[in-house]
C-alpha positions in Angstrom: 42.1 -15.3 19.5 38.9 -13.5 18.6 38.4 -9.8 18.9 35.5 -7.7 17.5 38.4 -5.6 15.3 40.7 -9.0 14.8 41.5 -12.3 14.8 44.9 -13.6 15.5 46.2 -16.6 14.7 49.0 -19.0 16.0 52.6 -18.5 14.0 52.1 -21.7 11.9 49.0 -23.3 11.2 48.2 -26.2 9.0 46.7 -25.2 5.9 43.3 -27.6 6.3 42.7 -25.8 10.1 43.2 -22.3 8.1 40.4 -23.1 5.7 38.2 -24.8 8.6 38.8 -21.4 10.2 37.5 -19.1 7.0 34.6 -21.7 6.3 33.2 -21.0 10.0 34.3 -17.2 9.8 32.2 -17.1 6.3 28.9 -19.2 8.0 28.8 -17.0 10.6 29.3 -13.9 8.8 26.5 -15.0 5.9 24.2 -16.2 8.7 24.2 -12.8 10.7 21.8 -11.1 7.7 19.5 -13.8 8.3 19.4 -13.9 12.3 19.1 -9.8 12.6 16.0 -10.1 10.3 14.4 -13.0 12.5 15.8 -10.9 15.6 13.8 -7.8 14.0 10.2 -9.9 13.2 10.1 -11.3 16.8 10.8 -8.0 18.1 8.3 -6.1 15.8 6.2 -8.5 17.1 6.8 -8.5 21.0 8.3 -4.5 21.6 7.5 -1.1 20.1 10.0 1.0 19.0 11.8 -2.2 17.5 13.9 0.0 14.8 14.7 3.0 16.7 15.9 0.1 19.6 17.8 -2.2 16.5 19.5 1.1 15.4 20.9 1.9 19.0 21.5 -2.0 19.2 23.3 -2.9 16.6 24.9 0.5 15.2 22.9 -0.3 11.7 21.1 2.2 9.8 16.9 2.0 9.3 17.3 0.7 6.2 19.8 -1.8 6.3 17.9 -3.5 9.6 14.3 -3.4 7.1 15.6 -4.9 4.5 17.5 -7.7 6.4 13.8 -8.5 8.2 12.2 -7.7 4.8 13.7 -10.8 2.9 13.5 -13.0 6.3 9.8 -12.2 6.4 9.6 -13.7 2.1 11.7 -16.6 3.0 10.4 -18.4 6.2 12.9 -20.8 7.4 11.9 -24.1 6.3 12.3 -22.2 2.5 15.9 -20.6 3.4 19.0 -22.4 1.2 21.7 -22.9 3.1 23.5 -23.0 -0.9 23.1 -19.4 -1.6 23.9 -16.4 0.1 21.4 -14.4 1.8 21.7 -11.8 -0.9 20.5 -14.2 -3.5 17.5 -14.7 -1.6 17.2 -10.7 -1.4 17.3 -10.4 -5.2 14.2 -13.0 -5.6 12.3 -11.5 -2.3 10.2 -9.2 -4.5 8.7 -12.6 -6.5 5.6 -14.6 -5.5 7.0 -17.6 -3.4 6.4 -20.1 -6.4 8.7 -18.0 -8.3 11.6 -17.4 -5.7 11.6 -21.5 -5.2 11.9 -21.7 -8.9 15.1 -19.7 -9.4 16.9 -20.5 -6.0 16.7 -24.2 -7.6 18.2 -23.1 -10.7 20.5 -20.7 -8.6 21.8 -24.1 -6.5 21.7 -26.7 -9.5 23.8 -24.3 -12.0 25.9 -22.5 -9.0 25.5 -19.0 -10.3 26.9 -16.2 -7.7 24.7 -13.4 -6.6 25.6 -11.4 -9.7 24.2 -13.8 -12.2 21.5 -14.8 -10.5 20.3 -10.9 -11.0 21.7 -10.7 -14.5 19.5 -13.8 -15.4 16.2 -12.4 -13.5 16.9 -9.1 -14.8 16.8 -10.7 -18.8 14.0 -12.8 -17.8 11.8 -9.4 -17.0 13.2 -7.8 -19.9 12.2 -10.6 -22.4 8.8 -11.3 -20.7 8.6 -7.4 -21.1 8.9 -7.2 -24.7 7.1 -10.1 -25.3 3.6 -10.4 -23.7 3.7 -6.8 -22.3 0.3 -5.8 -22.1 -0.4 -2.7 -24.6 -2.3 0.4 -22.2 -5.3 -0.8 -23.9 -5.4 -4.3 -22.7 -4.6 -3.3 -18.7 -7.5 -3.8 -16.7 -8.4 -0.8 -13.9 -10.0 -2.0 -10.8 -11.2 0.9 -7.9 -11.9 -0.8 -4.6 -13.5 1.3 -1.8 -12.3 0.8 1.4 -13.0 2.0 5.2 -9.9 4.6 6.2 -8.9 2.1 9.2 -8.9 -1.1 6.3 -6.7 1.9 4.2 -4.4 2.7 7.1 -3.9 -1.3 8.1 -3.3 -2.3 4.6 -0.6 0.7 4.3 1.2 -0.4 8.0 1.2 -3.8 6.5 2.7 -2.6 2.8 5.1 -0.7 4.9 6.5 -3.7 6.8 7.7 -5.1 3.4 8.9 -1.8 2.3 6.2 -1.7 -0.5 3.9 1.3 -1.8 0.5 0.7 -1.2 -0.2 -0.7 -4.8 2.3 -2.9 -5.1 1.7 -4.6 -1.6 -1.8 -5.0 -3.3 -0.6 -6.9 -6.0 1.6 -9.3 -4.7 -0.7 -10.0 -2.0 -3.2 -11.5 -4.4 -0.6 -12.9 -6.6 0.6 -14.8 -3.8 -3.5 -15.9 -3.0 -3.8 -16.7 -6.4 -0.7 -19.2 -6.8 -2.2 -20.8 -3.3 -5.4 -21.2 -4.9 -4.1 -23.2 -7.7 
């Protein structure tokens, strides 16, 4: 019997129905992040107010609800693995979509948890860092001019990916640029 603060189970229970049991418990518990965040794009896109509503709804704080529809929003469905936890996906959200496919297949073919998936990204930055780094010198500076409205849109839309202004920028033409070729 299921309760929202329990789960009781008969006296004696073969050990095959137990795990049966925890494999269902763990697929619904694992799918959850991923349902909230598509719960949280349809409503940003059919009812105002969606967070202040989610927060009352589900008892979540504002940040916990943006991320989960952060990383749903990088990883439409057809590219969610069903291998790896939500959180792996979480950890590769931030990378153009070439890039997150490239290290969920490694994630999947080599099994790595959550934790060494992030150790491994986190030595790949650090070696690409010290390695092609671009000295001040070499970095190019662009200044675009924009209409207020454009500014304020483009900021909304940065916001909904909780990214600064800049950043949203850049991975917006990254992703444009791996399209284009």
């Amino acid at each position: 019997m299921t309760r929202r603060t329990s789960l009781t189970l008969p006296a004696t229970i073969p050990l095959d129905e137990w795990r049966r049991i925890g494999r269902q418990i763990f697929a619904i518990s694992e799918s959850s992040t991923w349902w909230l965040g598509d719960w949280l794009i349809y409503g940003q896109a059919n009812y105002p107010d969606r967070y202040k509503r989610a927060i009352t709804e589900t008892g979540l704080d504002y940040q916990t609800l943006r991320n989960y529809a952060w990383v749903a929003r990088q990883f439409p469905p057809e590219r969610r693995r069903d291998t790896v936890s939500f959180q792996h996906h979480a950890e590769l959200a931030s990378l153009p979509a070439g890039h997150q496919d490239e290290w969920l297949d490694q994630a999947e073919k080599s099994g790595w948890s959550r934790n060494e998936l992030r150790n491994r990204l986190k030595a790949s930055r650090k070696a690409l860092r010290g390695s092609s780094a671009p000295k001040p010198d070499e970095v190019l500076r662009l200044q675009v001019n924009v209409i207020p409205d454009q500014q304020q849109r483009w900021q909304d839309a940065a916001a909904t990916t909780d990214q600064d202004l800049l950043t949203w920028i850049a991975s917006v033409l990254d992703d444009a640029s791996d399209r284009a070729s």
